[in-house]
RODO-355174 format. One record per residue (C-alpha): x, y negated, z negated. Coordinates in steps of 0.02 Angstrom, whole numbers, padded with zeros to 5 digits, always signed. Layout:
N
XYZ;...
***
This chain:
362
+02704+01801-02795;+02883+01830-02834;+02956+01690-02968;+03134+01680-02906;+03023+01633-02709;+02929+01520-02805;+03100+01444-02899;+03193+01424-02720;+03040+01337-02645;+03051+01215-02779;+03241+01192-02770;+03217+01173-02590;+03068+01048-02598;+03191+00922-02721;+03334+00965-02609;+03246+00882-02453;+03167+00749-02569;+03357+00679-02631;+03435+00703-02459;+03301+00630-02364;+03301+00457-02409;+03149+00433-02308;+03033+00325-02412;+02884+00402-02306;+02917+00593-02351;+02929+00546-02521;+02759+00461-02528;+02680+00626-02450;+02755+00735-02536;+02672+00663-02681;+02507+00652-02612;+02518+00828-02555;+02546+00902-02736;+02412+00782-02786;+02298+00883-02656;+02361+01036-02726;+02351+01038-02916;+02191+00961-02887;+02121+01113-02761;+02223+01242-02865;+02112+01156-03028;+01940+01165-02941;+01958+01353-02881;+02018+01399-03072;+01927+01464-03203;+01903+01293-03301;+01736+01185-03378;+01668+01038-03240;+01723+00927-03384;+01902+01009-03372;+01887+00986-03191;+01866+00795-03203;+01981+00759-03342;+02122+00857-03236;+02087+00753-03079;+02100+00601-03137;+02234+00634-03240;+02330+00685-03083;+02276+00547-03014;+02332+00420-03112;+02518+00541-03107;+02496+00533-02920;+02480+00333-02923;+02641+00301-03047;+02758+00391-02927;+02678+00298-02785;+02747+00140-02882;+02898+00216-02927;+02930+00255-02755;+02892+00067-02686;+02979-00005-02841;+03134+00095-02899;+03167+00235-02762;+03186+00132-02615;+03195-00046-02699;+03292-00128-02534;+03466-00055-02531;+03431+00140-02496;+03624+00190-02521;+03640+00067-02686;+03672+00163-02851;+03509+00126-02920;+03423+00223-02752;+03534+00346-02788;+03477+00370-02960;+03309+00360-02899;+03305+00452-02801;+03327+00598-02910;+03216+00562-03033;+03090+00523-02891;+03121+00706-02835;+03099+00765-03022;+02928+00672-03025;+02856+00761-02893;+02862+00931-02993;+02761+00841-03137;+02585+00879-03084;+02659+01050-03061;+02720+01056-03232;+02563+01005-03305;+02453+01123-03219;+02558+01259-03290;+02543+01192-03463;+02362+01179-03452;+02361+01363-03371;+02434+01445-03518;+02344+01346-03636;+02195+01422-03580;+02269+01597-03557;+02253+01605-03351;+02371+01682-03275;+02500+01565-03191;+02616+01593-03041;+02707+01438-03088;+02885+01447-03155;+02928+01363-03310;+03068+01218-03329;+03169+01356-03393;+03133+01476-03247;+03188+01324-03134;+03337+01300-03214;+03417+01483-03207;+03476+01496-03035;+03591+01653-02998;+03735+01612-02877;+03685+01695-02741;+03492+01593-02770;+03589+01411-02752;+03681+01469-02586;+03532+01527-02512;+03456+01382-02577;+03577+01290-02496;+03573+01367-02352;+03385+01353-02323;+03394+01162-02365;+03528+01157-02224;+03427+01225-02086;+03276+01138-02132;+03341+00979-02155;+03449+01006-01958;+03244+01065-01905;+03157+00914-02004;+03276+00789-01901;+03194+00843-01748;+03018+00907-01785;+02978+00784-01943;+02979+00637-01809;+02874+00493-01828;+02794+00507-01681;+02746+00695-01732;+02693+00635-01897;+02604+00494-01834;+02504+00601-01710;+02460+00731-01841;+02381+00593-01970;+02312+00542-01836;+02208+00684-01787;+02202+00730-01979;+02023+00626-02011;+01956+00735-01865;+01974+00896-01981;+01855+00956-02099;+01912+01124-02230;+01741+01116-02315;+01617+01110-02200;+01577+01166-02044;+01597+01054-01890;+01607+01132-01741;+01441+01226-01673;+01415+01278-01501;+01561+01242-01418;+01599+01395-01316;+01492+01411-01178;+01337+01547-01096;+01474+01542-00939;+01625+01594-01089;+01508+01740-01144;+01473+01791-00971;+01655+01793-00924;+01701+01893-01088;+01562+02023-01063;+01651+02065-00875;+01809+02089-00979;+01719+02267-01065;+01818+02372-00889;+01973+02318-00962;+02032+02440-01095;+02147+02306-01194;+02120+02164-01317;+02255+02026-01282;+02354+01944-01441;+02421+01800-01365;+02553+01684-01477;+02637+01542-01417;+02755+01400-01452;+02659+01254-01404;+02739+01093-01451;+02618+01004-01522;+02643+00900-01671;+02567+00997-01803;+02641+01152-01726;+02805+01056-01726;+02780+01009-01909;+02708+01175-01956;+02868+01256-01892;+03011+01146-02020;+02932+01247-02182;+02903+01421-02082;+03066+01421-01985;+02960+01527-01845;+02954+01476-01658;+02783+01531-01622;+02657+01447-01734;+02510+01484-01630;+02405+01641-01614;+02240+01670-01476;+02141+01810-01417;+02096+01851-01240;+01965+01977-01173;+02091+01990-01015;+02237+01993-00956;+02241+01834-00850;+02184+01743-01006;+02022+01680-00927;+01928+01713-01078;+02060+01651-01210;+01990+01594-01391;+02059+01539-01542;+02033+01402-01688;+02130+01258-01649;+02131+01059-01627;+01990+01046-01524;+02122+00946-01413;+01998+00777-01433;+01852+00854-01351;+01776+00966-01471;+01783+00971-01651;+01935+01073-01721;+01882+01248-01744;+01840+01395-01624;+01872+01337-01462;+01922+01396-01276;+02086+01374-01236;+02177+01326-01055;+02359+01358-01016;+02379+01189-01012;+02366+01160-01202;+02487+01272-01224;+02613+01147-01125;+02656+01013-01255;+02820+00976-01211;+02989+01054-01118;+03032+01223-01135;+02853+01267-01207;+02809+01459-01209;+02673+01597-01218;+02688+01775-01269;+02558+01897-01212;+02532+02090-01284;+02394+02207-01253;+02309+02318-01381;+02223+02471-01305;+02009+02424-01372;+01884+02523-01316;+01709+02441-01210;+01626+02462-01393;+01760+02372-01499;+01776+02222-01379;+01587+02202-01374;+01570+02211-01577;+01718+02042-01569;+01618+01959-01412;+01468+01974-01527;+01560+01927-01678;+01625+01779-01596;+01454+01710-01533;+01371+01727-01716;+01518+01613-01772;+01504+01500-01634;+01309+01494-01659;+01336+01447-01863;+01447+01345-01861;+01649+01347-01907;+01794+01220-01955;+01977+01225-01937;+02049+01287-02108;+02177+01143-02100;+02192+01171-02299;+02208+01359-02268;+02365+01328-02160;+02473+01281-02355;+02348+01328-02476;+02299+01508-02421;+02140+01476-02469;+01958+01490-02342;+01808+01386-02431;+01672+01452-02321;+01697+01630-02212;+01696+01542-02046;+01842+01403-02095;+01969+01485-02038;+02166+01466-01939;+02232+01524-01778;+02307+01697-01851;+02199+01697-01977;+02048+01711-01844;+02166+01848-01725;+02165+01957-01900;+01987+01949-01941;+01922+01999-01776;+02035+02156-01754;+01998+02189-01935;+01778+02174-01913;+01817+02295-01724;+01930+02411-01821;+02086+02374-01721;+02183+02319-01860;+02355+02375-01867;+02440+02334-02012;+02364+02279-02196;+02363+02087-02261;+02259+01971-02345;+02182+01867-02180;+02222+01699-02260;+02411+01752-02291;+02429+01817-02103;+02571+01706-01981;+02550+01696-01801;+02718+01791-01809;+02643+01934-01918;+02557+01983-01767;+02697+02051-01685;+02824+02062-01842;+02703+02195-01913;+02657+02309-01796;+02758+02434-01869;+02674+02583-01776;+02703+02494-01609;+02507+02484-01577;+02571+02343-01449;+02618+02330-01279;+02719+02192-01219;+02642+02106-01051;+02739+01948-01004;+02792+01783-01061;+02742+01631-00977;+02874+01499-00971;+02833+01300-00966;+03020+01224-00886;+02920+01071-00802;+02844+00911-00888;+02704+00937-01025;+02537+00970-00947;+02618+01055-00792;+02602+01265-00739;+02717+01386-00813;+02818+01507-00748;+02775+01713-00799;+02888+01843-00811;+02865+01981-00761;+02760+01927-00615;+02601+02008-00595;
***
């Protein structure tokens, strides 16, 4: 990982933190570095008693800026001096796990992608106006997409999710299969990535800055036999699921983008079969996978991440990436050899839940 990335992230992460003056985003911004030093310590190469120590440690850090937050961030009067004041330390706290784990990384002579204070502090100029610039457009995103009905909706589907163990078995269908196996005439995969609307997709889409956060496969072209890991949309557990055109329909001006990928009657039939083994042992969305880049069991997996490992098992891959790093936007961004063929867009211009509009028509 690059440092001077790494550096902007961070610059970018206190940015939002001292503009925001949102006493929410602050208090999950420290619970989600909590949940990652403490994932980042249990997949290292440290002692269980290391482990333990670490955690609580963390914990107790994770607790103090919790009170901080309540107490001297946002004590009443959010545009007093005092908020003001902190408010940046507030911003500086949230690092501290980060710190730490870096400490204890070197201590222990693992290799660390972390920067040090002193990398964090030695900005070029042309770092701070990107830096700048990136907090700009994020912050003009976050207004809209950083709601709190989208953030209310997505902790409260959150509980539903499971990156550890598998929850979802069974849920595509004999009648699925049987449709898929019809598919074997057609000579094409279909990648299928969309802009859905939804509120994790919404969220998902302030830190990537992409429009399309959402990647399926489909056996055909009509997208009768379309598949993916997602939400479960309160049906079925989140994991690999069949998908309908209207999930894709979350709100106004909602979109799908469909490309073929010539597969031959063999290939497709290796990814139908490959799809009912995981749907026969089980699978989980990797919600954790989604930030952390990380898969704790081979069937926990994301949308793109799925799309990836199925071309990859038929041989239909078309560019090289570590599955866990791939973006629904990858899909498309990397096809470098132009393996894909564009096929149409459909177009959602009515109310959420309603039929779309495709172009070009069949």
């Amino acid at each position: 990982m690059d440092t001077t990335f790494v550096r902007v992230a961070f610059g970018i992460l206190l940015s939002i933190l001292f503009f925001s003056n949102n006493f929410t985003l602050f208090s999950l911004t420290y619970v989600f570095v909590f949940v990652a030093v403490v994932i980042h310590t249990f997949i290292s190469k440290y002692s269980r008693k290391n482990k333990l120590f670490l955690t609580a440690l963390y914990l107790m850090i994770m607790i103090f800026q919790l009170v901080y937050n309540a107490t001297i961030t946002f004590p009443g009067n959010a545009n007093s001096f005092i908020s003001i004041i902190g408010r940046a330390t507030g911003s500086i706290l949230a690092l501290m796990p980060v710190f730490i784990s870096r400490m204890v990384l070197e201590s222990h002579n693992i290799k660390s992608y972390l920067p040090s204070i002193q990398d964090l502090t030695v900005f070029t100029f042309n770092e701070l106006v990107e830096n700048i610039n990136n907090v700009k457009q994020i912050i003009e995103k976050g207004q809209k997409n950083l709601s709190k009905g989208n953030i209310n909706e997505f902790l409260k589907d959150l509980p539903r999710h499971n990156s550890f163990r598998y929850i979802n078995k069974g849920s595509l269908t004999d009648e699925y299969f049987e449709l898929a196996y019809q598919t074997l005439d057609d000579p094409n995969m279909y990648i299928v990535i969309s802009n859905t609307g939804s509120p994790a997709s919404e969220i998902i889409s302030v830190f990537t800055r992409k429009h399309y956060n959402h990647a399926s496969l489909s056996f055909d072209r009509d997208l009768k036999t379309i598949v993916s890991y997602n939400g479960g949309e309160r049906v079925y557990p989140p994991g690999l699921n069949m998908e309908m055109l209207t999930y894709f329909n979350k709100k106004r001006n909602s979109s799908i983008i469909v490309y073929s990928l010539p597969a031959s009657r063999e290939k497709k039939k290796l990814i139908i079969e490959k799809i009912r083994e995981i749907n026969e042992q089980g699978n989980a969305y990797n919600m954790l996978g989604v930030v952390f880049k990380f898969s704790f069991k081979k069937n926990i997996m994301f949308c793109s991440q799925f799309v990836y490992k199925m071309l990859k098992f038929a041989g239909l891959e078309y560019f090289e990436k570590q599955d866990e790093q791939i973006k629904p936007t990858d899909l498309v961004e990397m096809d470098y050899e132009r393996k894909l063929n564009y096929e149409y867009v459909i177009k959602f211009d009515e109310s959420p839940g309603g039929a779309g509009t495709r172009w070009p028509k069949k």
